[in-house]
C-alpha positions, 0 to 999 in steps of 0.5 A: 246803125241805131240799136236797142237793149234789152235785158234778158234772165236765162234759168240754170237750175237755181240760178238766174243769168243776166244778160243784156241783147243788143239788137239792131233797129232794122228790118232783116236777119241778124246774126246772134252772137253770145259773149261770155266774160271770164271768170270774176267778169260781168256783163260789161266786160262784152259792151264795147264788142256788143255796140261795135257789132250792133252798130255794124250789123249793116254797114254797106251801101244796101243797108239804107232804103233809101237814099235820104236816109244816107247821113253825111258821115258814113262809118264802115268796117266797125267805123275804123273807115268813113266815107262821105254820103255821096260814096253812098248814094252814087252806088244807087247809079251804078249798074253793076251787073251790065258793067260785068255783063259788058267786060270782054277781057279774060278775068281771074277772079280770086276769092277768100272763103273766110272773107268776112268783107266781101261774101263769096257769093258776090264773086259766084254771081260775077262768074255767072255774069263775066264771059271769060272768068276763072274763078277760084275760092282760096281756102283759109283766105280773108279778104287779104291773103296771107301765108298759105292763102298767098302762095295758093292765090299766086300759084293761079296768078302764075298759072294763070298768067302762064296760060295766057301768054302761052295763049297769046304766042 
């Protein structure tokens, strides 16, 4: 995503602190994020986090208006993945809440409450959409799980699993 600079003087006092705000050429909210560098640093020891950020201040599908303005190449996640533009436009095709809407199975549906990829909202509207959801938020969990956040996600994969074989007999 393209961005701009802007230099910014803040006052302490007698003193005057320089600071340069990299913000995103979108429409919408933003998070503000304040790098402060170490002790006989500058300012341009935060540039490689700031352009990373700026550039990733909208990284998935709903970040384009519309679905020529998709570029071929479509880095996400920071740019550590791309996906080509047709990734992209197709999600425009897709109706995802009749797809949920429309699955008649049992589902347990696991989410992270650090997960930085996947907001947890995405998986309370699913459990407002899916007829037979068990829903549970791993506290301490990203979008992996890991250490404690796994052995909590399969203690209710095991349960889970347990119930339904229980269910079934």
């Amino acid at each position: 995503m393209p961005y701009r600079t802007e230099e910014i003087w803040c006052e302490n006092g007698n003193s005057r602190i320089y600071g340069i705000a990299y913000i995103p050429e979108a429409e919408g909210r933003f998070p503000l994020v304040i790098f402060s560098h170490e002790l006989g640093n500058n300012h341009e020891a935060g540039v490689r986090y700031a352009e990373r950020l700026a550039a990733k201040a909208d990284s998935h599908a709903d970040s384009y208006t519309s679905q020529e303005e998709v570029p071929e190449d479509v880095p996400l996640f920071g740019g550590w993945m791309h996906v080509g533009r047709n990734c992209i436009t197709d999600l425009w095709q897709v109706d995802f809440d009749h797809l949920l809407a429309s699955y008649r199975g049992k589902l347990l549906l696991l989410h992270g409450d650090r997960d930085s990829t996947v907001d947890v909202s995405w998986s309370e509207q699913a459990l407002e959409i899916i007829q037979d959801c068990e829903f549970h938020v791993i506290s301490g969990g990203g979008h992996e799980f890991y250490g404690q956040p796994f052995e909590d996600a399969m203690g209710y994969i095991l349960s889970y699993i347990g119930q339904q074989l229980a269910d079934a007999e």
